[in-house]
C-alpha positions in Angstrom: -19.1 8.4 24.7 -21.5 5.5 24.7 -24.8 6.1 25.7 -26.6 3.9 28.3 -29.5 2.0 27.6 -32.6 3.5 29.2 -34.8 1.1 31.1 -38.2 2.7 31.7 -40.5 1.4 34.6 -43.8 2.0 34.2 -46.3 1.8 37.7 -49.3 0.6 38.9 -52.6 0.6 36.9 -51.1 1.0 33.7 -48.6 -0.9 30.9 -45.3 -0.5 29.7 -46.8 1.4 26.9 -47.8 4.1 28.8 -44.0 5.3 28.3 -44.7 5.4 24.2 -44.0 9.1 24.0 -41.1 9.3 26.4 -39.3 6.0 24.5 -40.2 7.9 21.2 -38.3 11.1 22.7 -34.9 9.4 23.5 -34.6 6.8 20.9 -34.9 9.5 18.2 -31.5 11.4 20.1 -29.7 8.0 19.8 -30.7 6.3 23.0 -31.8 2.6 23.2 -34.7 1.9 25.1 -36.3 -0.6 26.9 -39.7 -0.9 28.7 -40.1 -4.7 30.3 -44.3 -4.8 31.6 -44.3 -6.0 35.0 -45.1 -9.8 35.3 -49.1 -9.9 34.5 -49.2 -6.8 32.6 -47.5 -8.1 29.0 -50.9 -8.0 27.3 -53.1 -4.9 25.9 -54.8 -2.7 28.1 -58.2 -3.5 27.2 -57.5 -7.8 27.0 -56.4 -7.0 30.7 -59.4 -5.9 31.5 -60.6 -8.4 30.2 -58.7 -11.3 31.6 -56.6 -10.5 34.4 -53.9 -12.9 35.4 -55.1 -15.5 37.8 -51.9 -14.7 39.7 -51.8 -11.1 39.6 -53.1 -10.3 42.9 -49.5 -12.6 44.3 -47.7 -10.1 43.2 -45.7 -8.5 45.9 -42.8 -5.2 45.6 -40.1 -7.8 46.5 -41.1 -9.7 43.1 -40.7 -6.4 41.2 -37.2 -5.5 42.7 -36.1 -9.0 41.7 -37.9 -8.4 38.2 -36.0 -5.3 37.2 -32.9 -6.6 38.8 -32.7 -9.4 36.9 -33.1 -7.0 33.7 -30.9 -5.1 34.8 -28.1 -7.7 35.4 -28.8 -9.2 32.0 -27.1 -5.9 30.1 -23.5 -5.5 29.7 -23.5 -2.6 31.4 -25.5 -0.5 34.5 -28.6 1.6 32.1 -30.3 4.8 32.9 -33.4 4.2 35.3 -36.5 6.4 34.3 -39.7 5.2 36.3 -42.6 6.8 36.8 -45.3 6.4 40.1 -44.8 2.8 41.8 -41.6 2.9 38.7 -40.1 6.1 40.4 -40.3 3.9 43.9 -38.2 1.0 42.3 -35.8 4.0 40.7 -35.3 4.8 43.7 -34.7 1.4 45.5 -32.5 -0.4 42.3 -30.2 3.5 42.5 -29.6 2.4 46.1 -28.5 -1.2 45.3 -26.1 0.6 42.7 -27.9 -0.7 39.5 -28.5 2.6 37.6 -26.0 5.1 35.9 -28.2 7.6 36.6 -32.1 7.3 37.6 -34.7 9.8 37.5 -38.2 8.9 39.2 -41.0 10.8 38.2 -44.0 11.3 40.6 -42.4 8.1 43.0 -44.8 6.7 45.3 -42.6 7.6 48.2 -39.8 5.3 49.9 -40.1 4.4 53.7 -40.1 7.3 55.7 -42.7 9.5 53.9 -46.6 8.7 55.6 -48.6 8.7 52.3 -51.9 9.2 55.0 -50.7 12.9 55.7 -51.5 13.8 51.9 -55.6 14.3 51.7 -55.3 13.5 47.8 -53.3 10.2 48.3 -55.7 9.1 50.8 -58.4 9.8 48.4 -57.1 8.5 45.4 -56.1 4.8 46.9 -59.2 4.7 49.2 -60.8 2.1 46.9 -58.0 -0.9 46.8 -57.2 0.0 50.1 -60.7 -1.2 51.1 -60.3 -4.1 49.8 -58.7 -7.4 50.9 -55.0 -7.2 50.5 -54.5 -10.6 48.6 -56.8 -9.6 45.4 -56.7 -7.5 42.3 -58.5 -4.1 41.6 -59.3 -2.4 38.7 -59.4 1.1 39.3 -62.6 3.0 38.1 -63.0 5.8 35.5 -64.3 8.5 38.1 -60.8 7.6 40.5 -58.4 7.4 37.4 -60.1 10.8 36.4 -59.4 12.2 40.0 -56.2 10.7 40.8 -54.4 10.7 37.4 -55.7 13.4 34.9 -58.2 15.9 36.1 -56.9 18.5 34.4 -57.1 16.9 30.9 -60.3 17.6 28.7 -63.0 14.9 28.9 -62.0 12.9 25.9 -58.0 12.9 26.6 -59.5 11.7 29.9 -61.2 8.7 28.2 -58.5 8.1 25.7 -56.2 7.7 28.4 -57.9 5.7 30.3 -58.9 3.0 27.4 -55.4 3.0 26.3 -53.4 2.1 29.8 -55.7 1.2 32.7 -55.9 -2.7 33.8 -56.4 -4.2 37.2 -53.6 -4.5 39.4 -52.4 -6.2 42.9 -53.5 -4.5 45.7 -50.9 -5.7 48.1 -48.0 -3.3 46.7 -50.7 -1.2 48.1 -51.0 -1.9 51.1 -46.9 -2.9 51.8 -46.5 0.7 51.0 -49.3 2.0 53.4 -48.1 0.1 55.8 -44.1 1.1 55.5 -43.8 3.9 58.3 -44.1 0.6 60.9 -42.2 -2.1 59.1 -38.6 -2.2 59.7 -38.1 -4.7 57.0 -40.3 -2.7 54.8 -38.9 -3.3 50.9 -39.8 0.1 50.5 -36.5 1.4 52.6 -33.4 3.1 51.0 -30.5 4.3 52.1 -30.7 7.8 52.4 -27.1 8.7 53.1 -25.5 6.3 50.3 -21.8 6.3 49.7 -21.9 5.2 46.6 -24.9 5.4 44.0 -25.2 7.1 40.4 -27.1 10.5 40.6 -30.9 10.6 41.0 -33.2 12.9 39.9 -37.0 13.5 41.7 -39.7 15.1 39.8 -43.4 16.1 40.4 -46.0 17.6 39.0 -47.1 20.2 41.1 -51.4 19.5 40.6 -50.8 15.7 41.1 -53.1 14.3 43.3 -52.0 10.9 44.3 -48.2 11.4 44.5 -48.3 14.9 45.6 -45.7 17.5 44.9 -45.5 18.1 49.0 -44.7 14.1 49.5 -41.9 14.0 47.0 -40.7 17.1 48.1 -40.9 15.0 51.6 -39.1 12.4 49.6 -36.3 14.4 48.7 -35.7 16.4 51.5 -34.6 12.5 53.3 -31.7 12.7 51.0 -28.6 13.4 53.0 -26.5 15.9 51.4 -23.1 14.4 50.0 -20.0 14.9 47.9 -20.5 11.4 47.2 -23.5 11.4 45.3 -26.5 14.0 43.4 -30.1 13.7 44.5 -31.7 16.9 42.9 -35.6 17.5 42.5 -37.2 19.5 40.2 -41.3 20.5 40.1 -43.9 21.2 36.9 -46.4 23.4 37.0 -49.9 22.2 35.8 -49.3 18.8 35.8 -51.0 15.7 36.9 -49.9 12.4 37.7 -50.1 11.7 33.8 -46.9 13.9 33.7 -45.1 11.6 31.1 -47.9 11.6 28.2 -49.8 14.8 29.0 -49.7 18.4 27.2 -46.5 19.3 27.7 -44.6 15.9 28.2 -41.9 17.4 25.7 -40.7 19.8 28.2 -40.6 17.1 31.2 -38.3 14.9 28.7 -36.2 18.0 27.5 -35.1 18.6 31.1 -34.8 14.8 31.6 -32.5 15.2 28.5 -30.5 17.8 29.8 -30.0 16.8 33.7 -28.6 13.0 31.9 -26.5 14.7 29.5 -25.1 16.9 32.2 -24.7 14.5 35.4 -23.2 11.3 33.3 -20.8 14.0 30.6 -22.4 12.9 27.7 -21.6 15.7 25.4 -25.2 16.0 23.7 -26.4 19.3 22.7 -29.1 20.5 24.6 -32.4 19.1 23.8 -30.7 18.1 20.5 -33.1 16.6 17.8 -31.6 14.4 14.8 -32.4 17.2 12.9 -30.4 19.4 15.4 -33.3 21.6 16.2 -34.9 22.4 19.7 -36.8 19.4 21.2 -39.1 22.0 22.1 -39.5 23.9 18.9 
C-alpha cells in the first residue's frame, strides 16, 4: 500500500522547523513529508525576531484553515495530519472537513467547547498576549516560554530551544480562541458526532502547562462515540508542551507510528527502522 504524505502543522510561537525530529523520524520509514510555515513565519527564527512581518498581527484562524486547505487540496490524494499546539486545533478542524486520512493532534489548543480559563496553567501561560491589544503581534519572553513550554528541560536545552524556534506571533488567534465558549460562529467549532471523518488521534503530555493534559482530556471526552469513526487519546508522562523535540520524542513518534500503521492497514512493522531494528533501540 501507498503511504500518505504527512503534512505537519506546526503552532503558535514557533516555525515549521520545530517538527525537524519528527519529519526526520517518518521520512527515514518511507514517509514523505511536508511542513508548510504559516504565512509570516517562512524565515529563521532568529531573522523573525528580528523583523517580523508588517502583516503578521492580520493574521486570523480563518486564514490558517484556508492555508492548510489549500495545501491540502493541492495533493493528489487526502495526507496524514500531524499538528502540534494551535497545529493540533487545525488537525482537528481540517479532520472534520474530511481533509485528512488520518490526523493526530498533539497537545491541541482545544476546539470550541473546552474553557481554556478553567486551567490555572493556560491562564498563566497566555496572560501576556492576552493583555495586549488583539490586532498586534507578541513575542513571547524567555521566562513565559520557559514556564509554558519546557520547564522541565535543563537550562541550556531551555535556551537552545528557545533561540532555535521562538518568533513573535498574532495575538488575535489568541484571543478568537479565548473568546470561543460565546461565539456561535467561532472557527474554532467541530463537529463532534461526525459521520464521516478519517480516525483522529489526541495526545498530551501529562506536565504541560499551557495545553494541559486535563483540557485535552476535556477535548476528547466531546467526541461522541461512533462506529462511524476513531477518536482515541493517549497521555505521556513527564512531558511538556515541547513534547515533539524533547527527551523522549522517539517514543511519542513510535506510538504515532504504530496508531497510523494500525488505523489506515498499512502493513509496517512496528516501529520499523530501515535497518529493521526498534525505533526505540
Amino acid at each position: 500500500m501507498n503511504k500518505p504524505v504527512i503534512l505537519f502543522i506546526h503552532g503558535a510561537f514557533v516555525t515549521a522547523s520545530s517538527w525537524g525530529l519528527m519529519r526526520s523520524y517518518f521520512e527515514a520509514r518511507g514517509f514523505q513529508t511536508i511542513a508548510p510555515a504559516w504565512p509570516y513565519h517562512e524565515k529563521e527564527a532568529a531573522e523573525l525576531r528580528k523583523h517580523p512581518a508588517s502583516r503578521l498581527g492580520t493574521l486570523k484562524l480563518e486564514e490558517l484553515i484556508a492555508y492548510y486547505t489549500n495545501i491540502i487540496q493541492s495533493l493528489p490524494s487526502k495526507p496524514i495530519l500531524i499538528g502540534h499546539s494551535y497545529g493540533g486545533m487545525l488537525t482537528q478542524i481540517l479532520m472534520d472537513r474530511d481533509l485528512g486520512s488520518a490526523g493526530i493532534a498533539i497537545s491541541p489548543v482545544a476546539t470550541r467547547g473546552v474553557i481554556a480559563a478553567r486551567y490555572p496553567t493556560t491562564v498563566r501561560s497566555v496572560f501576556g498576549i492576552l493583555s495586549k491589544p488583539w490586532k498586534t503581534t507578541y513575542l513571547m519572553p524567555f521566562s513565559t516560554f520557559q514556564y509554558a513550554f519546557v520547564h522541565l528541560l535543563s537550562r541550556e536545552e531551555q535556551e537552545q530551544a528557545y533561540h532555535d524556534n521562538v518568533v513573535p506571533e498574532t495575538s488575535r488567534i489568541f484571543f478568537q480562541t479565548a473568546l470561543s465558549p460565546i461565539d456561535p460562529k467561532s472557527p474554532t467549532a467541530v463537529n463532534y458526532n461526525p459521520a464521516n471523518r478519517g480516525p483522529l488521534l489526541l495526545v498530551a503530555g501529562e506536565e504541560d502547562r499551557i495545553t494541559t493534559a486535563a483540557s485535552i482530556r476535556k477535548n476528547f471526552s466531546l467526541y461522541r462515540p461512533s462506529s462511524r469513526t476513531v477518536t482515541e487519546f493517549k497521555a505521556f508522562p513527564e512531558r511538556t508542551h515541547w513534547i515533539i523535540a524533547q527527551e523522549g520524542w522517539e517514543e511519542v513518534a513510535g506510538y504515532a507510528f504504530d496508531w497510523l500503521n494500525d488505523k489506515l492497514d498499512l502493513g509496517l512493522s512496528p516501529h520499523a527502522s530501515p535497518a529493521g531494528k526498534d525505533a526505540l533501540a
